[in-house]
mmCIF file of the N, C-alpha and C atoms, coordinates in Angstrom:
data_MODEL
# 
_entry.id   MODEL 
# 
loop_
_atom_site.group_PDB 
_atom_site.id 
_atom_site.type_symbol 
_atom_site.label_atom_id 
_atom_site.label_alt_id 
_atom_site.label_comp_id 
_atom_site.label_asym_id 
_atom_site.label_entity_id 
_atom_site.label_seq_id 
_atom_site.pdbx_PDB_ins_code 
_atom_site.Cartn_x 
_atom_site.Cartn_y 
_atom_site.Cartn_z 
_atom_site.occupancy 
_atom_site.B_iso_or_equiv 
_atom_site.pdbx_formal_charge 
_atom_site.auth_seq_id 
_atom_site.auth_comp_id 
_atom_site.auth_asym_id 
_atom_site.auth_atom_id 
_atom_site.pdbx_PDB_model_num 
ATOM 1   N N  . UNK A 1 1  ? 64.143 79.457 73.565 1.00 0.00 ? 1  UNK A N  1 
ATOM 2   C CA . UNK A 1 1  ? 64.826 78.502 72.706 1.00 0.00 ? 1  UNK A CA 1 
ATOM 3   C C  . UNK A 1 1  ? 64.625 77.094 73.278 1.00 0.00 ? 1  UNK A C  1 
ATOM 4   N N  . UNK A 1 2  ? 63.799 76.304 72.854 1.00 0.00 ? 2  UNK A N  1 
ATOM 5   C CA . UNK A 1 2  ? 63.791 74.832 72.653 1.00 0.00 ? 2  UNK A CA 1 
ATOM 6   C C  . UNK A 1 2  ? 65.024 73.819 72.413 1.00 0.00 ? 2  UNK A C  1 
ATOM 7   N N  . UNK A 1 3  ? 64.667 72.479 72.767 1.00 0.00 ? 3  UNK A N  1 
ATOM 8   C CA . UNK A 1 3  ? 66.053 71.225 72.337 1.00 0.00 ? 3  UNK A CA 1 
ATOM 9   C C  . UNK A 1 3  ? 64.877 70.768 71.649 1.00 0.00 ? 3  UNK A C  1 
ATOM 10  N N  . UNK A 1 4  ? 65.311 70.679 70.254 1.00 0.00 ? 4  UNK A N  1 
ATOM 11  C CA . UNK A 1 4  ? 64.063 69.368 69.374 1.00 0.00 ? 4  UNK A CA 1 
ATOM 12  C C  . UNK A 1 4  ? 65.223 68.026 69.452 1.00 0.00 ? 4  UNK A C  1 
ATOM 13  N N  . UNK A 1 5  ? 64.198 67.072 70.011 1.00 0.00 ? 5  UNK A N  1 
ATOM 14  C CA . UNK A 1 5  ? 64.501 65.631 69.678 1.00 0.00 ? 5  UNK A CA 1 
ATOM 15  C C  . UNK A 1 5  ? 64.000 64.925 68.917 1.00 0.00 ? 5  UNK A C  1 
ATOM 16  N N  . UNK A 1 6  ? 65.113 64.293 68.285 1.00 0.00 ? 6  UNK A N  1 
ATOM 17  C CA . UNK A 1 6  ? 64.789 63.457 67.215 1.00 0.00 ? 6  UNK A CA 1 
ATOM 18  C C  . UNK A 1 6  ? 64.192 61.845 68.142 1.00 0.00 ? 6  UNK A C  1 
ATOM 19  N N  . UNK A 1 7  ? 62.987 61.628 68.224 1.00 0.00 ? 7  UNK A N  1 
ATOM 20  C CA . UNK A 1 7  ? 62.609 60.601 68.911 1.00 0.00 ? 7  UNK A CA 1 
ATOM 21  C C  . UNK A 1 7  ? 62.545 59.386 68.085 1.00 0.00 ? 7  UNK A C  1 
ATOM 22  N N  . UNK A 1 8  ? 62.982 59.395 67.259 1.00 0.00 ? 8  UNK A N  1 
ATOM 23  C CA . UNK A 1 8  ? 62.907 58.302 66.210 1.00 0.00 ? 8  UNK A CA 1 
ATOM 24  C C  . UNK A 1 8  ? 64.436 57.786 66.078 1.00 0.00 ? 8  UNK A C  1 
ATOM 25  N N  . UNK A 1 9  ? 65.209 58.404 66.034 1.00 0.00 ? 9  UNK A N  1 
ATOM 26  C CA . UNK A 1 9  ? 66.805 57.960 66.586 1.00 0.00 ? 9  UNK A CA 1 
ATOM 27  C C  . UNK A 1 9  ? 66.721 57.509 67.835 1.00 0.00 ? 9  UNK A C  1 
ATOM 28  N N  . UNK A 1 10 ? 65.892 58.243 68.947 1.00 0.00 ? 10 UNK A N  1 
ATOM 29  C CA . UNK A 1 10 ? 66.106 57.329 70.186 1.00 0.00 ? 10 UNK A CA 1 
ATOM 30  C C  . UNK A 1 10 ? 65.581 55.924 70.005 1.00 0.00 ? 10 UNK A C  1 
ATOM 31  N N  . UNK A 1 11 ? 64.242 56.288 69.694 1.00 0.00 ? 11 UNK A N  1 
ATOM 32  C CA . UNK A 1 11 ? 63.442 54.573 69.344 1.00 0.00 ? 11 UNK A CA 1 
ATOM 33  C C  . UNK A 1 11 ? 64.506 53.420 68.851 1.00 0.00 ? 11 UNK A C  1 
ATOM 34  N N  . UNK A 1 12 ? 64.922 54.297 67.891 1.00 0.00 ? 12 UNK A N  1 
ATOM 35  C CA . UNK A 1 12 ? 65.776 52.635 66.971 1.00 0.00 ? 12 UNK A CA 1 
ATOM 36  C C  . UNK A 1 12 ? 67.188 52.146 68.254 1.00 0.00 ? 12 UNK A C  1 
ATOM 37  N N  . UNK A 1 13 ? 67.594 52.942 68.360 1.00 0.00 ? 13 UNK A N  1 
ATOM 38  C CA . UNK A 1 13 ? 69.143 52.946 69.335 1.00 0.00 ? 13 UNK A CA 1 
ATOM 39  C C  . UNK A 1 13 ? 68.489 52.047 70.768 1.00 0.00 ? 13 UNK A C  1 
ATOM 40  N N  . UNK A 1 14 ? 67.163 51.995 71.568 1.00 0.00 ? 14 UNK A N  1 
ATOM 41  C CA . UNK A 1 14 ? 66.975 51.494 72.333 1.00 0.00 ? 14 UNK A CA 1 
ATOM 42  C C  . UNK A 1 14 ? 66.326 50.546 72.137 1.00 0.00 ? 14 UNK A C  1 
ATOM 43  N N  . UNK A 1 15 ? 65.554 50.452 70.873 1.00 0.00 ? 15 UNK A N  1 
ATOM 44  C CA . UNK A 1 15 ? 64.739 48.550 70.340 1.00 0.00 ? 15 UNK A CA 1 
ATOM 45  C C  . UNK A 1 15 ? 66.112 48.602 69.995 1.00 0.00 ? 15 UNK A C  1 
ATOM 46  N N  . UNK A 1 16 ? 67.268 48.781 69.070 1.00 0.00 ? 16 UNK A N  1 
ATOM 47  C CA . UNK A 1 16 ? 68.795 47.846 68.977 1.00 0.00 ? 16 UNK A CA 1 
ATOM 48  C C  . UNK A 1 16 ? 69.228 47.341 70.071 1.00 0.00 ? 16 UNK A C  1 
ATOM 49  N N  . UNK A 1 17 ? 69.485 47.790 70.982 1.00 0.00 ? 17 UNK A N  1 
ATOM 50  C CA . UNK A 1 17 ? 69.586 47.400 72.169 1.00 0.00 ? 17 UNK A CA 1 
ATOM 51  C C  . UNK A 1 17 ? 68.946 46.556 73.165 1.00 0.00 ? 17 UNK A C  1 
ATOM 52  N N  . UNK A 1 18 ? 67.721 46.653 72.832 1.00 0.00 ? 18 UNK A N  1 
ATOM 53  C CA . UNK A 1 18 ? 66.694 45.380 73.457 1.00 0.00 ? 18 UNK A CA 1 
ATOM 54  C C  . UNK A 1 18 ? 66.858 44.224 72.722 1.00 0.00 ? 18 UNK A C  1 
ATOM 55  N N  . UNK A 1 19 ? 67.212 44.523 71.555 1.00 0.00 ? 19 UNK A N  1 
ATOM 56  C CA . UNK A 1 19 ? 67.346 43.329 70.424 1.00 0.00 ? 19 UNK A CA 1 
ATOM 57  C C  . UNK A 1 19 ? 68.680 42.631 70.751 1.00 0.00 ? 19 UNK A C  1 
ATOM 58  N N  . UNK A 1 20 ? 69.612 43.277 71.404 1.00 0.00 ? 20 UNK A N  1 
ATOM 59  C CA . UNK A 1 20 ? 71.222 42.820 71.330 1.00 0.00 ? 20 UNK A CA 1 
ATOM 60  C C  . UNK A 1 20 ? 71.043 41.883 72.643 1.00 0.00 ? 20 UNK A C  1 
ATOM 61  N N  . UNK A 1 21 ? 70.140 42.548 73.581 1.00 0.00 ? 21 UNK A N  1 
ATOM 62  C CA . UNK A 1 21 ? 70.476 42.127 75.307 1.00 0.00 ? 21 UNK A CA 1 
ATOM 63  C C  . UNK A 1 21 ? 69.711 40.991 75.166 1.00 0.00 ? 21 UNK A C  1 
ATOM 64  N N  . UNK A 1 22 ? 68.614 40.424 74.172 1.00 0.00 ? 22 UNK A N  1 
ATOM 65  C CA . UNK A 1 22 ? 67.778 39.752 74.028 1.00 0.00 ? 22 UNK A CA 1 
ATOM 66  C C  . UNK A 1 22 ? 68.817 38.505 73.196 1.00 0.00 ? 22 UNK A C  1 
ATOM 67  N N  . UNK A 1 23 ? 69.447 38.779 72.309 1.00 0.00 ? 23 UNK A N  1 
ATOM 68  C CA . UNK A 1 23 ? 70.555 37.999 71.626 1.00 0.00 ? 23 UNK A CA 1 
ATOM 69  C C  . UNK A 1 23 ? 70.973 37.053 72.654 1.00 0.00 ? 23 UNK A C  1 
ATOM 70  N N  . UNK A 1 24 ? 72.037 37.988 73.500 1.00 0.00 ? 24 UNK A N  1 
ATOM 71  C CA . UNK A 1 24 ? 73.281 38.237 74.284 1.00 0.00 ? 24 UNK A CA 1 
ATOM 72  C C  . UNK A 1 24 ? 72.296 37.248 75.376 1.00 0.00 ? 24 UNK A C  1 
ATOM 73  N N  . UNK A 1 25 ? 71.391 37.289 75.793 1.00 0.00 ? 25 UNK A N  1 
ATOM 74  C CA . UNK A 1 25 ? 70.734 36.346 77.096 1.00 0.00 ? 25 UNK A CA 1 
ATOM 75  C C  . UNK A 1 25 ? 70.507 34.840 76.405 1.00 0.00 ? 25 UNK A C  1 
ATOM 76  N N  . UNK A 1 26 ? 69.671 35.164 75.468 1.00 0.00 ? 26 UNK A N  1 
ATOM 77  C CA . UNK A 1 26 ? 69.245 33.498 74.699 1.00 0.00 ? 26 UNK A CA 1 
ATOM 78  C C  . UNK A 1 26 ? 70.461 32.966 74.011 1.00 0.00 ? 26 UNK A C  1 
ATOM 79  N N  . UNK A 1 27 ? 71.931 33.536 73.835 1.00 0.00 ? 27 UNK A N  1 
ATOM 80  C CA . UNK A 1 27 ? 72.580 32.456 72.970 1.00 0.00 ? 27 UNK A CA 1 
ATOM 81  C C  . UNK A 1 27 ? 74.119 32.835 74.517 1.00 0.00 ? 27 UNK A C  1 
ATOM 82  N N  . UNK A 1 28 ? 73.787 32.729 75.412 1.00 0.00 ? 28 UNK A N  1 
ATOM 83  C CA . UNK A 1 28 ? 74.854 33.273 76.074 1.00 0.00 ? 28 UNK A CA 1 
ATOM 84  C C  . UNK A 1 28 ? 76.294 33.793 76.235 1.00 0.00 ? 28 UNK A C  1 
ATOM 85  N N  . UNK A 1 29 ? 75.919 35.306 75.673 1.00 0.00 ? 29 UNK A N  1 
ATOM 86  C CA . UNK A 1 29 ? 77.037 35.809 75.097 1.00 0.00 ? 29 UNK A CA 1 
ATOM 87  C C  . UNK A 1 29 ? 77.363 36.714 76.481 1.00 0.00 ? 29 UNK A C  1 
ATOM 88  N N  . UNK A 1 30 ? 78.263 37.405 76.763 1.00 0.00 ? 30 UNK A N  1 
ATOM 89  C CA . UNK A 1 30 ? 78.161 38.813 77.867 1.00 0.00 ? 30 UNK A CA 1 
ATOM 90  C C  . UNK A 1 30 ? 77.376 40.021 77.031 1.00 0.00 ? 30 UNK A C  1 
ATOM 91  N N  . UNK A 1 31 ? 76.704 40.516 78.010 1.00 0.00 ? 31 UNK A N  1 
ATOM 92  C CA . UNK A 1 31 ? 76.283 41.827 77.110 1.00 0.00 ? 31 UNK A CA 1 
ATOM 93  C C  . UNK A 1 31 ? 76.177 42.921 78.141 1.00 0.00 ? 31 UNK A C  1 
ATOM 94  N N  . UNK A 1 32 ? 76.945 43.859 76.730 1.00 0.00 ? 32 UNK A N  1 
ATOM 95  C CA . UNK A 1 32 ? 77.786 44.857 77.167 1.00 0.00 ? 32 UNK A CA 1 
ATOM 96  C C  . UNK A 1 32 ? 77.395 45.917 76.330 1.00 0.00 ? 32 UNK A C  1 
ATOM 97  N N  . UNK A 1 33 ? 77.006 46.636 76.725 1.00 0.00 ? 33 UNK A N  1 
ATOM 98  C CA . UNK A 1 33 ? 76.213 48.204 76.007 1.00 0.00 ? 33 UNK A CA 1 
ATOM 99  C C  . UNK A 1 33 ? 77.125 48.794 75.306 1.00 0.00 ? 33 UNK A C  1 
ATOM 100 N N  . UNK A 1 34 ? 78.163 48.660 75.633 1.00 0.00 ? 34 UNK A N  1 
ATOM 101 C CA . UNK A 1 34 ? 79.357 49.584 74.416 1.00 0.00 ? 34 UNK A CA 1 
ATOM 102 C C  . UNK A 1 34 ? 79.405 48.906 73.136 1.00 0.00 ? 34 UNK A C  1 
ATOM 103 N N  . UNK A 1 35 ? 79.046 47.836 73.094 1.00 0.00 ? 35 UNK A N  1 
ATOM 104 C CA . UNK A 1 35 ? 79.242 46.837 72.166 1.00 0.00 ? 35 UNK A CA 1 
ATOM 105 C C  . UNK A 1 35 ? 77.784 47.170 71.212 1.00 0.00 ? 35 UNK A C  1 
ATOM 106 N N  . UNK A 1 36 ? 77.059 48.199 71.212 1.00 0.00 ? 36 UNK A N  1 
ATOM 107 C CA . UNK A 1 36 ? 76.264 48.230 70.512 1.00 0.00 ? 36 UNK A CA 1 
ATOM 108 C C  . UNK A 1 36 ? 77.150 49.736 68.835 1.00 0.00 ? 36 UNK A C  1 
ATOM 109 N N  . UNK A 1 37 ? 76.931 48.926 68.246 1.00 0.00 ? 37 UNK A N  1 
ATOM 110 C CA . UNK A 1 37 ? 77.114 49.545 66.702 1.00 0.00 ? 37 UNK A CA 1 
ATOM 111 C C  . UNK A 1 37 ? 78.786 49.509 66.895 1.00 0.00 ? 37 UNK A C  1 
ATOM 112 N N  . UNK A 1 38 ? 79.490 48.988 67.734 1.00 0.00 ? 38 UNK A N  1 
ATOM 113 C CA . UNK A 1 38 ? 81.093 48.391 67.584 1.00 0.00 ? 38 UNK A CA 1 
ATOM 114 C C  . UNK A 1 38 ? 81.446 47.639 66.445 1.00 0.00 ? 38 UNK A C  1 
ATOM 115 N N  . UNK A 1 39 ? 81.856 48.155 65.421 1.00 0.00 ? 39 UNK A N  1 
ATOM 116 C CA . UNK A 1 39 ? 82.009 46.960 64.454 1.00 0.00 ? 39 UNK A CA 1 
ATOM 117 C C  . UNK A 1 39 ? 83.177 46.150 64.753 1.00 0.00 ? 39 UNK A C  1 
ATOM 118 N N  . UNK A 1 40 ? 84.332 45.965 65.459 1.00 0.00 ? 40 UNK A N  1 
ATOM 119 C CA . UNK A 1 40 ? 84.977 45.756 65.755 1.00 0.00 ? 40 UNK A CA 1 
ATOM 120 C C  . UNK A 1 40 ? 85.024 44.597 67.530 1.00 0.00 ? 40 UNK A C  1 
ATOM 121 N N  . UNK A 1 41 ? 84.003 44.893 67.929 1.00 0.00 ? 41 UNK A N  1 
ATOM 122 C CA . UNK A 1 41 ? 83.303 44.006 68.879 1.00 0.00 ? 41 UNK A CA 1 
ATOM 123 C C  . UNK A 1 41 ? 82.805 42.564 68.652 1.00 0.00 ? 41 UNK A C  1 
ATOM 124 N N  . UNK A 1 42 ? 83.916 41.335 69.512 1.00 0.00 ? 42 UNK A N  1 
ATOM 125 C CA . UNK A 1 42 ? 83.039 40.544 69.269 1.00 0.00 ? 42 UNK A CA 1 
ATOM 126 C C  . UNK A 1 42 ? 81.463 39.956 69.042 1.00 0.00 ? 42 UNK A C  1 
ATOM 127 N N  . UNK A 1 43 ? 80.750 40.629 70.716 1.00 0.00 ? 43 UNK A N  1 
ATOM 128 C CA . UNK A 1 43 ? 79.950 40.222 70.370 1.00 0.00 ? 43 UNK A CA 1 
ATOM 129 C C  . UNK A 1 43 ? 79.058 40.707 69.334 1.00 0.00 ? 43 UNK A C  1 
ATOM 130 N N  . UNK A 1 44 ? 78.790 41.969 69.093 1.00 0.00 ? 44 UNK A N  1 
ATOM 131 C CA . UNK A 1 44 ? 78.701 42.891 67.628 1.00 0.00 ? 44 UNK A CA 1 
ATOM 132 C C  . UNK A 1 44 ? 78.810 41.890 66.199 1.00 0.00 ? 44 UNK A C  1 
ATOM 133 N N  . UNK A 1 45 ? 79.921 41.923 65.971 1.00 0.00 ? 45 UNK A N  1 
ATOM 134 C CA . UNK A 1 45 ? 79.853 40.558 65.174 1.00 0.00 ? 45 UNK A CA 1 
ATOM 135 C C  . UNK A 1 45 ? 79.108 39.320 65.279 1.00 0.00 ? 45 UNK A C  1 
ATOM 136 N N  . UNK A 1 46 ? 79.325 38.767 66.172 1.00 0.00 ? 46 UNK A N  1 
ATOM 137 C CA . UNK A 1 46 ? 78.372 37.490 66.021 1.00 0.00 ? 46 UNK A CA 1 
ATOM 138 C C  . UNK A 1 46 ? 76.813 37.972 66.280 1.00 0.00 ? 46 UNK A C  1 
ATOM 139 N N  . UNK A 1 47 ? 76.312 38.915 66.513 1.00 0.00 ? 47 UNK A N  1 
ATOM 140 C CA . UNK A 1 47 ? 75.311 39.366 66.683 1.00 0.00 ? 47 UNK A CA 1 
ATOM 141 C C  . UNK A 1 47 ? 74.732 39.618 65.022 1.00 0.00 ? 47 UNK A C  1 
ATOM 142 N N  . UNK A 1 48 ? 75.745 40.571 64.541 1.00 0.00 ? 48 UNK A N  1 
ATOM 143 C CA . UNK A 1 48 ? 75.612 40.381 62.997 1.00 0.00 ? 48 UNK A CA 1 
ATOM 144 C C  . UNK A 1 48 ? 75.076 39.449 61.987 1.00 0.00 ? 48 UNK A C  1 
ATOM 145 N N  . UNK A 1 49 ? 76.430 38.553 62.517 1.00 0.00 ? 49 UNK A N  1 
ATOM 146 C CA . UNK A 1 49 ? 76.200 37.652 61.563 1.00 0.00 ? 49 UNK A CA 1 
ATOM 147 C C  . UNK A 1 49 ? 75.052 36.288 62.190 1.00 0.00 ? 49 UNK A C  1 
ATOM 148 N N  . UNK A 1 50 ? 74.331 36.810 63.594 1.00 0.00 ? 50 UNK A N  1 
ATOM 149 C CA . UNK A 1 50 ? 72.924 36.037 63.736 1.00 0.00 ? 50 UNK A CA 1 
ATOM 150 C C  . UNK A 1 50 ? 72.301 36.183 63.357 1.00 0.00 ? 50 UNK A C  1 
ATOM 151 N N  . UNK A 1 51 ? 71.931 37.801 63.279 1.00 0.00 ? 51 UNK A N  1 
ATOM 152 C CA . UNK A 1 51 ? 70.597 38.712 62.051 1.00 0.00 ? 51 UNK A CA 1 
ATOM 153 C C  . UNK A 1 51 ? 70.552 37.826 60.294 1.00 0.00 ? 51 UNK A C  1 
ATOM 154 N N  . UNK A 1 52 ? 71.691 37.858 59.856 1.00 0.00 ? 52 UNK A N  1 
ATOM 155 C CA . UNK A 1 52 ? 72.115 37.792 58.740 1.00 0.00 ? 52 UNK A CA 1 
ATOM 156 C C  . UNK A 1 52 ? 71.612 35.965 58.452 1.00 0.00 ? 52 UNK A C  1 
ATOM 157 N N  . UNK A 1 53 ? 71.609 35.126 59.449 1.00 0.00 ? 53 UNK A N  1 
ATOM 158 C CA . UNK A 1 53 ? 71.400 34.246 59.593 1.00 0.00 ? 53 UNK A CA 1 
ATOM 159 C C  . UNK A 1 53 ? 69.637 33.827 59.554 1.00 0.00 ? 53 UNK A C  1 
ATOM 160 N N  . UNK A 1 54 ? 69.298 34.564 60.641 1.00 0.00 ? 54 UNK A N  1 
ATOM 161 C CA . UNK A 1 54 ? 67.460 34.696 60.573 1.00 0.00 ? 54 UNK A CA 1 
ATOM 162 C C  . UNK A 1 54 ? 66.733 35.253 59.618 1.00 0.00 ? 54 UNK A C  1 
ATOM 163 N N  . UNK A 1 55 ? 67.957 36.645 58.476 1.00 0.00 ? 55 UNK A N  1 
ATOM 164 C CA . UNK A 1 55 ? 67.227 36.988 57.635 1.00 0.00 ? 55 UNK A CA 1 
ATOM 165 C C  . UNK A 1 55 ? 67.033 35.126 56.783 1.00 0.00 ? 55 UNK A C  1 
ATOM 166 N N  . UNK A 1 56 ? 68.340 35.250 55.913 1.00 0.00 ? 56 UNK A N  1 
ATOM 167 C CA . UNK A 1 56 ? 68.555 34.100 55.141 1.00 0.00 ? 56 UNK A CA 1 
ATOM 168 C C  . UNK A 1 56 ? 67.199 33.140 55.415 1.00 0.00 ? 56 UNK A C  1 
ATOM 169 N N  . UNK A 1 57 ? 67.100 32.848 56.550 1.00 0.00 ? 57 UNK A N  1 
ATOM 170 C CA . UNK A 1 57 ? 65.786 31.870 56.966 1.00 0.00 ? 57 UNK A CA 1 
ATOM 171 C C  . UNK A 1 57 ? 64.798 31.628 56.443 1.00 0.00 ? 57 UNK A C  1 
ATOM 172 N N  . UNK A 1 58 ? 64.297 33.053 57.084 1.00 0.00 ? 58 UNK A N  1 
ATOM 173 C CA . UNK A 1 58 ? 63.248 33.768 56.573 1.00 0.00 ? 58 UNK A CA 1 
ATOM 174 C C  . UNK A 1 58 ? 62.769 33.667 54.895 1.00 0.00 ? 58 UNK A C  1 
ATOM 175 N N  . UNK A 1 59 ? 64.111 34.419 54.328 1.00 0.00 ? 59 UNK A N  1 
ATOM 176 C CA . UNK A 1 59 ? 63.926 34.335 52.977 1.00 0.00 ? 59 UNK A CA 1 
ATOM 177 C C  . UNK A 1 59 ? 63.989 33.129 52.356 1.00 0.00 ? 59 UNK A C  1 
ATOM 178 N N  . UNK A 1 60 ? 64.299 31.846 52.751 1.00 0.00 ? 60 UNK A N  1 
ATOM 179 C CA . UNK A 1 60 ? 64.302 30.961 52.181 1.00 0.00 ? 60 UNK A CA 1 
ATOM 180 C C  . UNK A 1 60 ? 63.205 29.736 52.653 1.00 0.00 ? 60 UNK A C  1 
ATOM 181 N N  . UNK A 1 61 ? 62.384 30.252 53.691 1.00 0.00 ? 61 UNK A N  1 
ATOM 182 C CA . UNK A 1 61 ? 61.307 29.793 53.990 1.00 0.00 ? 61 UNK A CA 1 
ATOM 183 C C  . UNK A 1 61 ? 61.211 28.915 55.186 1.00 0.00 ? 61 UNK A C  1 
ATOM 184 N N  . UNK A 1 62 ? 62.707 28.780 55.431 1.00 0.00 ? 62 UNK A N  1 
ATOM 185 C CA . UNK A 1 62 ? 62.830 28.039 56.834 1.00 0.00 ? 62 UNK A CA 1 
ATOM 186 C C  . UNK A 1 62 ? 63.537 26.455 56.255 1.00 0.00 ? 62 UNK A C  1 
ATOM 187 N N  . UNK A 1 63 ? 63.592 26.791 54.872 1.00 0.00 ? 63 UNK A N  1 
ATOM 188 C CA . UNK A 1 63 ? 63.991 25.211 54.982 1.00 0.00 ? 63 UNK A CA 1 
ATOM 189 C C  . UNK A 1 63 ? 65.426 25.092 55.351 1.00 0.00 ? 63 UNK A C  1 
ATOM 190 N N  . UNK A 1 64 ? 65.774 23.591 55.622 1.00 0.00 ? 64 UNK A N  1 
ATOM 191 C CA . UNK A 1 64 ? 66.871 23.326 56.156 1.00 0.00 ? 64 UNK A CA 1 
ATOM 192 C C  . UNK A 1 64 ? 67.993 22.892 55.066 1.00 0.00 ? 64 UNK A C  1 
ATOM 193 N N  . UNK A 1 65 ? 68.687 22.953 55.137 1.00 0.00 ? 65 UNK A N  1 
ATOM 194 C CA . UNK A 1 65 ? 70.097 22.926 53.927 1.00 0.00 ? 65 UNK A CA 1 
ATOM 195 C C  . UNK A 1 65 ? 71.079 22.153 54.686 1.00 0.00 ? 65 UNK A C  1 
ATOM 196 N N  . UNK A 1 66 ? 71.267 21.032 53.604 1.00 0.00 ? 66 UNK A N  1 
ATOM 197 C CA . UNK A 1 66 ? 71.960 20.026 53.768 1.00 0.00 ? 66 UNK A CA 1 
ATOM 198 C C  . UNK A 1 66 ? 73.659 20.402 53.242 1.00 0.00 ? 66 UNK A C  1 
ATOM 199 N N  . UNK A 1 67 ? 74.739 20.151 53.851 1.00 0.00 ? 67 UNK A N  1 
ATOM 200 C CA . UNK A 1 67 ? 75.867 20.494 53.247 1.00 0.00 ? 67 UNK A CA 1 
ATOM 201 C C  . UNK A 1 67 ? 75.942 19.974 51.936 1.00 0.00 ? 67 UNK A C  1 
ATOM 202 N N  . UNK A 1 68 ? 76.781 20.209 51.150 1.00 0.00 ? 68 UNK A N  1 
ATOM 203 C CA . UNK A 1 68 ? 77.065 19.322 50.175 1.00 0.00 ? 68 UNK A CA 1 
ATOM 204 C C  . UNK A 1 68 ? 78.218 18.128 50.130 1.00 0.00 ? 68 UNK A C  1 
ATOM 205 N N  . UNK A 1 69 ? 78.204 17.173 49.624 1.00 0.00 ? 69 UNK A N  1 
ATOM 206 C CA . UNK A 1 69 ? 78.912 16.459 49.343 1.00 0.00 ? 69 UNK A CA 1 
ATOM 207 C C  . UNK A 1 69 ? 79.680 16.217 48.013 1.00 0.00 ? 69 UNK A C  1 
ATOM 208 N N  . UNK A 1 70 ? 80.992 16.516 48.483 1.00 0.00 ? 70 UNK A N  1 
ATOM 209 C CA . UNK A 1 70 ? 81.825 16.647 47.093 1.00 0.00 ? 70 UNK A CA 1 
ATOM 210 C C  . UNK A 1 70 ? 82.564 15.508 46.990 1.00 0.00 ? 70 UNK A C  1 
# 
């Protein structure tokens, strides 16, 4: 009797994690391994809502957005 691993769950769970510690160093946050898929975790959150930020970018081509004035 064999253990089959799913090596494709490991892959993603340890690039997430390279991706978080990589965050967590360039915008100087603490980084803390429990804090990975914590929704309830600060830094988790702002990690979030950085992705969410670079997507937006991306999709909008990089341009820069001026507030508005009301």
């Amino acid at each position: 009797m064999s253990i089959k691993f799913n090596r494709e769950a490991y892959t993603k769970v340890f690039n997430d994690l390279d991706k978080l510690r990589d965050y967590c160093r360039f915008e100087g946050k603490v980084f803390d391994e429990k804090a990975l898929y914590k929704k309830d975790h600060p830094t988790w959150i702002a990690y979030g809502k950085w992705q969410n930020y670079i997507r937006a970018k991306a999709r909008n081509g990089g341009q820069n957005f001026q507030p508005r004035r009301n």
